[in-house]
Every structure is written in structure tokens, then in C-alpha cells.
C-alpha positions, -999 to 999 in steps of 0.1 A, spaced: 325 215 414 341 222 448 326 247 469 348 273 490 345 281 525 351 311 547 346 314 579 357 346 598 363 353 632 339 370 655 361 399 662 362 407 626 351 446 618 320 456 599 342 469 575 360 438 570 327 414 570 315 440 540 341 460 529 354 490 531 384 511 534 396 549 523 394 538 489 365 511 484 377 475 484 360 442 488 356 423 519 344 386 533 312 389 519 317 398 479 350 370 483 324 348 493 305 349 463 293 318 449 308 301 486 300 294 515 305 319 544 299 309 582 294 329 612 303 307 639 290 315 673 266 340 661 260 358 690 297 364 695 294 387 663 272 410 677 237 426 667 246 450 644 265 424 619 231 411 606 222 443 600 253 454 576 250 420 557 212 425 554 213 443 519 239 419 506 219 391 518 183 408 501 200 420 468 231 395 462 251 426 456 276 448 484 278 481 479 305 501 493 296 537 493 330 562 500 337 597 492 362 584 468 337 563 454 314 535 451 318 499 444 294 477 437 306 440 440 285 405 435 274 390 467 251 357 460 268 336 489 247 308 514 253 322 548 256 291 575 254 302 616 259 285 645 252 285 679 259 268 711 228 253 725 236 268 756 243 306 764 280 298 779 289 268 759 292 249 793 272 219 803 287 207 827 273 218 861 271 190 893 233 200 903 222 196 865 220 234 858 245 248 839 280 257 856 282 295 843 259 323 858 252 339 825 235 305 814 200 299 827 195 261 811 184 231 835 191 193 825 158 173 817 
């Protein structure tokens, strides 16, 4: 058995991560069923992503509600994240802080 992988990019749109659309249609997360599907760079992603793919995470199922209908596709998919261990995905920084101001990590 070989599993399938899909992996997004951050600037991807709710509707595309879900689905969506004038007429309902499945997105990245009911292709992913039975797969793999990794966000990487969470944060990149913003909040609000974990919040569309909640119910699809809690029920295994996306549902796609439109005035033209609803759709109702399988969702059961292992979700893998990653992040940078530091804010700015520098580490580089002469005086063993970080060399980016929005990054507040020190060496030890």
C-alpha cells in the first residue's frame, strides 16, 4: 500500500483547503482522504485555516453547504504541520540572537 501525499501552499484559499465553489465541489481536504495532507509552515496559513478544517478533522466528513446545494464528501485524512523553530526561519545572527526583528530567540 502506498500512501499519497499533498501538501498545499500557504496561500491557498479556505475554499480551496475545503472546498467550495458556485456549485459545490471538492477541495484538498476530501482529495486527501485516506492520504496524507501537510501544512507546511503553519503559521504562514493563518488562524482561521484550523478553524474551517476543524469539522473535517472531528467528523472525517467535509461538508460543503451552497445555495445550489450541499455536498457531503469523506474526509478521514492524517494531517502533518510544521513549523520553523524560530519565528523568522533565521538563525543566523553574529551576537547569538536571531538576525530578524520579528524573532525574539537567544542561542544557549
Amino acid at each position: 500500500m502506498t500512501t499519497s501525499f499533498r501538501s498545499p501552499h500557504h496561500t491557498i484559499s479556505h475554499a480551496g483547503l475545503v472546498g467550495g465553489g458556485r456549485w459545490p465541489r471538492p477541495d484538498e481536504i476530501a482529495l486527501t482522504h485516506r492520504e496524507v495532507l501537510f501544512l507546511d509552515e503553519l503559521p504562514e496559513f493563518g488562524p482561521r485555516v484550523l478553524e474551517v478544517m476543524r469539522q473535517p478533522l472531528e467528523g472525517k466528513v467535509a461538508t460543503i453547504a451552497r445555495a445550489q446545494g450541499n455536498l457531503a464528501c469523506p474526509a478521514n485524512f492524517m494531517l502533518l504541520e510544521a513549523v520553523s523553530a524560530w519565528g523568522c526561519g533565521h538563525y543566523d545572527g553574529p551576537s547569538g540572537e536571531c538576525a530578524s526583528r520579528l524573532c525574539m530567540v537567544k542561542r544557549t
